[in-house]
C-alpha positions as CSV (number, residue, x, y, z in Angstrom):
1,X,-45.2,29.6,43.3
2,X,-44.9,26.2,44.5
3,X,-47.7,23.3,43.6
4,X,-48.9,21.7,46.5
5,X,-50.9,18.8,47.5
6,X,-52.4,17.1,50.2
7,X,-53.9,13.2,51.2
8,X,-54.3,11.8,54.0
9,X,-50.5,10.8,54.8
10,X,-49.1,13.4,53.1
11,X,-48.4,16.7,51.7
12,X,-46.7,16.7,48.3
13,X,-44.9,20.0,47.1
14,X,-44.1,20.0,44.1
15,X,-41.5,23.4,43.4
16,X,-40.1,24.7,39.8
17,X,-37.0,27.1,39.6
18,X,-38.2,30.7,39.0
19,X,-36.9,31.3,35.2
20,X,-38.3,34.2,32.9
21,X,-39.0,32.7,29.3
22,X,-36.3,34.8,27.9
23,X,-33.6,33.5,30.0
24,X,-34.9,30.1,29.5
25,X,-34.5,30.7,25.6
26,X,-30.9,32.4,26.5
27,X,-30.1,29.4,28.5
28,X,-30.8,26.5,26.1
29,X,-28.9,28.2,22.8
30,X,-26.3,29.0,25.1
31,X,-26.3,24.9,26.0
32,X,-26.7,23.7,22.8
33,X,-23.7,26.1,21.6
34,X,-21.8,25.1,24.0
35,X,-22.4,20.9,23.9
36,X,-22.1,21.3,20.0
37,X,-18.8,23.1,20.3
38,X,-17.2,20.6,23.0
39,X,-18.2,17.6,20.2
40,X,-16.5,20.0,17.4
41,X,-13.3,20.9,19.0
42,X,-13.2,16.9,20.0
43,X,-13.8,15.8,16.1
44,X,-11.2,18.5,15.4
45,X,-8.2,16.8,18.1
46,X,-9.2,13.6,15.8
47,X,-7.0,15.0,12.8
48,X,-3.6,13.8,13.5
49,X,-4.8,10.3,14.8
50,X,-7.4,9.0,16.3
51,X,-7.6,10.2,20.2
52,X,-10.7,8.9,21.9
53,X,-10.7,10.4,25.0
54,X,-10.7,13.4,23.4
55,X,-14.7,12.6,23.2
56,X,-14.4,12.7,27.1
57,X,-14.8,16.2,26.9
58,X,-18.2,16.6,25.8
59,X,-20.0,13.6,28.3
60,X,-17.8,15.6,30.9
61,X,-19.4,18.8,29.8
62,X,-23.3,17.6,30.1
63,X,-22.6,16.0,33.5
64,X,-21.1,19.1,34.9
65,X,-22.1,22.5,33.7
66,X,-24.9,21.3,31.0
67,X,-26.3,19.5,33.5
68,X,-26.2,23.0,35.9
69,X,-27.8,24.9,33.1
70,X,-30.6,22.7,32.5
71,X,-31.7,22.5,36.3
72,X,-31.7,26.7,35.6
73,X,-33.8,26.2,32.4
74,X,-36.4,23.6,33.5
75,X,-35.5,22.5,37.3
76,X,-38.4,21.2,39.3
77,X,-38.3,19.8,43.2
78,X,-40.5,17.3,44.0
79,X,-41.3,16.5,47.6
80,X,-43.3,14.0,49.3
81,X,-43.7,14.6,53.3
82,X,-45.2,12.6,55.3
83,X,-45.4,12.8,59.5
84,X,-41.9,10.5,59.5
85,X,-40.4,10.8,55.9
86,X,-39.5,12.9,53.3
87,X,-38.9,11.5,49.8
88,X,-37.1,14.2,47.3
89,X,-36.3,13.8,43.6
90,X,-34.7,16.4,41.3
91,X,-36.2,16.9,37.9
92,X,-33.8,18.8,35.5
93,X,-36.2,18.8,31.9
94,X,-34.6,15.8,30.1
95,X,-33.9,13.6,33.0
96,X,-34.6,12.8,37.1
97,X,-32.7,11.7,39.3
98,X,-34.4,8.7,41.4
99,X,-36.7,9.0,44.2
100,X,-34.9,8.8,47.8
101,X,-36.4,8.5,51.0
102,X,-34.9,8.9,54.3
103,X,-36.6,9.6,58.1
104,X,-36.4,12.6,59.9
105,X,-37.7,14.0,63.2
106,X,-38.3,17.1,63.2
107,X,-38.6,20.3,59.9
108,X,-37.4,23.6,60.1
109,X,-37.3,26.6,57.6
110,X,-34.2,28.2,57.2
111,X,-34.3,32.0,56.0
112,X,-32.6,31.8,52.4
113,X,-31.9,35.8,52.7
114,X,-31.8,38.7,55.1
115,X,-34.4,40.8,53.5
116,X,-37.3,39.8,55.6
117,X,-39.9,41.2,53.0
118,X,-39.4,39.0,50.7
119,X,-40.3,36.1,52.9
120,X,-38.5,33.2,51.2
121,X,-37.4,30.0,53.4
122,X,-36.1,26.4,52.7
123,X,-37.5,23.6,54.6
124,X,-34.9,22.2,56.5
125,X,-35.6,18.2,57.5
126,X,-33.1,16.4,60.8
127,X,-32.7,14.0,62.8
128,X,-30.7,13.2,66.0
129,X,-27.7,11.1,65.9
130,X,-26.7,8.7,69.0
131,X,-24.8,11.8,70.8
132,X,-28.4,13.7,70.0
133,X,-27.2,16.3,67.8
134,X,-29.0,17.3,64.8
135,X,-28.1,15.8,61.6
136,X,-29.1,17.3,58.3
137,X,-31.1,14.9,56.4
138,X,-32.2,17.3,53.5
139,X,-32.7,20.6,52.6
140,X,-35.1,22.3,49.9
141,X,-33.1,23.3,47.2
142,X,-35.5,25.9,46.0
143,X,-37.3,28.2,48.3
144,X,-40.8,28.4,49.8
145,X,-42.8,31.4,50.9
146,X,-43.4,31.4,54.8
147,X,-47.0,30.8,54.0
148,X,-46.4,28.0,52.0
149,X,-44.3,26.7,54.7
150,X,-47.4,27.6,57.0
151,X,-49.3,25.7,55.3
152,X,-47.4,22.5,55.2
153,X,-46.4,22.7,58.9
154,X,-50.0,23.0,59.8
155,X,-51.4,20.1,57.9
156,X,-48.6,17.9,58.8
157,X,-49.1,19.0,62.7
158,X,-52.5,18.2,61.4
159,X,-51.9,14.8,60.7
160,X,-49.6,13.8,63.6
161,X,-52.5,15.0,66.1
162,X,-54.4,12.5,63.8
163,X,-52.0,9.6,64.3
164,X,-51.9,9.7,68.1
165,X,-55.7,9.8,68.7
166,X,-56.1,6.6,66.9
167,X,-53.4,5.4,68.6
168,X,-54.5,6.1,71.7
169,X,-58.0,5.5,71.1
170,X,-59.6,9.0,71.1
171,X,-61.9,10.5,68.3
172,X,-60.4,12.1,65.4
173,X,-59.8,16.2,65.5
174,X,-61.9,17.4,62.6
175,X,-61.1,20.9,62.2
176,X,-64.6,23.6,61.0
């Protein structure tokens, strides 16, 4: 179930990866195993001489599958929408990535399977390029229910109706 949040600009959707506790538990040992083996076989290449880049091996381990088995264990989406932008950031548990912003024109939902009854979609942000054709300018990476995305569409719909009456001078739509 996602967390999400509204203003008066815009909808914040805040999304964690769908982990049971016992795989979270599974997935961590199996880390730690795993990022503590990688800095033992590296200590054990040391006996004949010193080989530093033999210590490669366990920063190019965390960056590459630790870092895909953390965003399993604790991954969270955050998503701030407004009527123009969309701002994303990736939380994996120890660290985020940075906040990025970029403009889009129009969202979408994308199916994410072909069993209808579950209902699951990504939102789907574009824009149009010079030769207007769509150009993906991000995609959810963790999935919505269609009411959820409901939900955001009709606020942000909301919200645009909003923007044009004050800008064209007409009273503000307050729905009952």
């Amino acid at each position: 179930m996602s967390d999400i949040r509204f203003d008066e600009n815009n909808v914040y959707v805040i999304n964690a990866v769908p982990t049971r506790v016992f795989l979270k538990v599974f997935i961590i040992i199996l880390n730690f195993s795993l990022q503590a083996g990688s800095i033992y076989f590296a200590t054990l290449l040391q006996e004949d001489g010193p080989i530093p880049l033999a210590f490669l091996l366990p920063i190019f381990y965390f960056f590459t599958l630790g870092k895909l088995l953390m965003w399993n264990s604790f991954g969270k989406e955050l998503m701030i929408i407004s009527t123009s932008h969309i701002s994303y950031q990736h939380d994996y548990g120890i660290w985020k990535t940075k906040l990025v912003s970029n403009s889009y024109q129009m969202m979408q939902f994308v199916a994410t399977s072909e069993d209808t009854m579950k209902e699951k979609v990504r939102l789907h942000f574009v824009k149009y390029n010079d030769a207007k054709l769509t150009e993906t300018v991000y995609e959810s990476a963790i999935s919505l229910t269609i009411d959820e995305y409901v939900k955001i569409n009709d606020t942000l719909n909301n919200y645009k109706l909003d923007e044009n009456n004050k800008d064209r001078g007409f009273p503000i739509f307050i729905p009952n």
